[in-house]
C-alpha positions in Angstrom: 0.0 0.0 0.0 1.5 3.5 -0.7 -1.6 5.8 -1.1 -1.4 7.9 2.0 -5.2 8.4 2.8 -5.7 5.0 3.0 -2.4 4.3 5.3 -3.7 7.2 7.6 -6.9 5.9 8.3 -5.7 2.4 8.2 -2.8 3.5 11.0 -5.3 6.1 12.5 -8.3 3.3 13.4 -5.1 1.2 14.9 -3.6 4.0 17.1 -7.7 4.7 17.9 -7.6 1.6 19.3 -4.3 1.7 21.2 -4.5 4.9 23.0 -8.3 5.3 23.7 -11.0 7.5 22.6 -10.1 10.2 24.3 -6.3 10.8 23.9 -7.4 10.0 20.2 -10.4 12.4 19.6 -8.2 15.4 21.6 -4.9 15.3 19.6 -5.2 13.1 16.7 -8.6 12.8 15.0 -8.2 16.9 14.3 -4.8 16.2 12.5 -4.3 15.6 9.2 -1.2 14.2 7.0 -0.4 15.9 4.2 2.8 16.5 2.1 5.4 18.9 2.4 6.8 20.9 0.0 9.6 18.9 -0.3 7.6 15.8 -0.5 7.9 14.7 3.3 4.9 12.8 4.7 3.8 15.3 7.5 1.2 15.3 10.5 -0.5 18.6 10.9 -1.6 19.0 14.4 -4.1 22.3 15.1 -1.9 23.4 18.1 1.5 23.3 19.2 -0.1 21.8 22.3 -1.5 18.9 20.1 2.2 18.6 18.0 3.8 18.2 21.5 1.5 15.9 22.6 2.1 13.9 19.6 5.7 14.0 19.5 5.9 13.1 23.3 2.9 10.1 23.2 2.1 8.8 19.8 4.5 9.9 16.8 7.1 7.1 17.9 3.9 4.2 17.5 2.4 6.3 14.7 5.4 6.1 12.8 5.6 1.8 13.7 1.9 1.5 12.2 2.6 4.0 9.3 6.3 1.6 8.3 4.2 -0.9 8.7 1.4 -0.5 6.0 3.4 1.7 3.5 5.3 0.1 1.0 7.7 3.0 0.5 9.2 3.2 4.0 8.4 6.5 4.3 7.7 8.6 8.1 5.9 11.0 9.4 6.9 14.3 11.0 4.5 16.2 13.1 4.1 20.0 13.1 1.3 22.3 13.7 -0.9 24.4 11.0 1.0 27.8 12.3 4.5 25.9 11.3 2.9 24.9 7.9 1.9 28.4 7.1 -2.0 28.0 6.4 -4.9 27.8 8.8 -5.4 24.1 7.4 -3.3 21.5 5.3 -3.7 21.9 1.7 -4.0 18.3 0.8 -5.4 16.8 4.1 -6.3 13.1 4.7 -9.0 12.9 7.6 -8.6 10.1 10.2 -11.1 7.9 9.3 -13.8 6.4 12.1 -11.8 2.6 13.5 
């Protein structure tokens, strides 16, 4: 698999089910991944609170599922919409409902 809405809601409903509803619905469900300009593979986060949390709790096991399920071995990064430059991603892929 390579196409990266279906990895994200393929890893998303896994990590849904790994951390809990809540932790989930708070920091992850309002992300979205979208490329960077350089290509990159890139979690967008609507806070820096929610980036933090991410890099702190979940991008280590995000990054697991996401190897994993894509069949070009790429990662994720994590940064918020202000370090992306626009109040939402461009090219989002929603988390889809585990």
């Amino acid at each position: 698999m390579t196409d990266p809405d279906r990895i994200w809601n393929e890893a998303a409903g896994r990590l849904k089910t790994e951390i809990g509803d809540g932790p989930f619905s708070s920091y992850i469900a309002p992300s979205a991944v979208r490329l960077d300009a350089n290509g990159n593979l890139i979690l967008v986060t609507p806070t820096a609170y929610a980036r933090d949390w991410v890099r702190k709790n979940a991008l280590r096991r995000m990054n697991e599922l996401w190897l994993g399920l894509d069949g070009l071995s790429r990662r994720l990064d994590v940064r918020c919409r202000a370090e992306v430059g626009s109040p939402a991603p461009a090219t989002a892929f929603p988390a889809g409902e585990a």
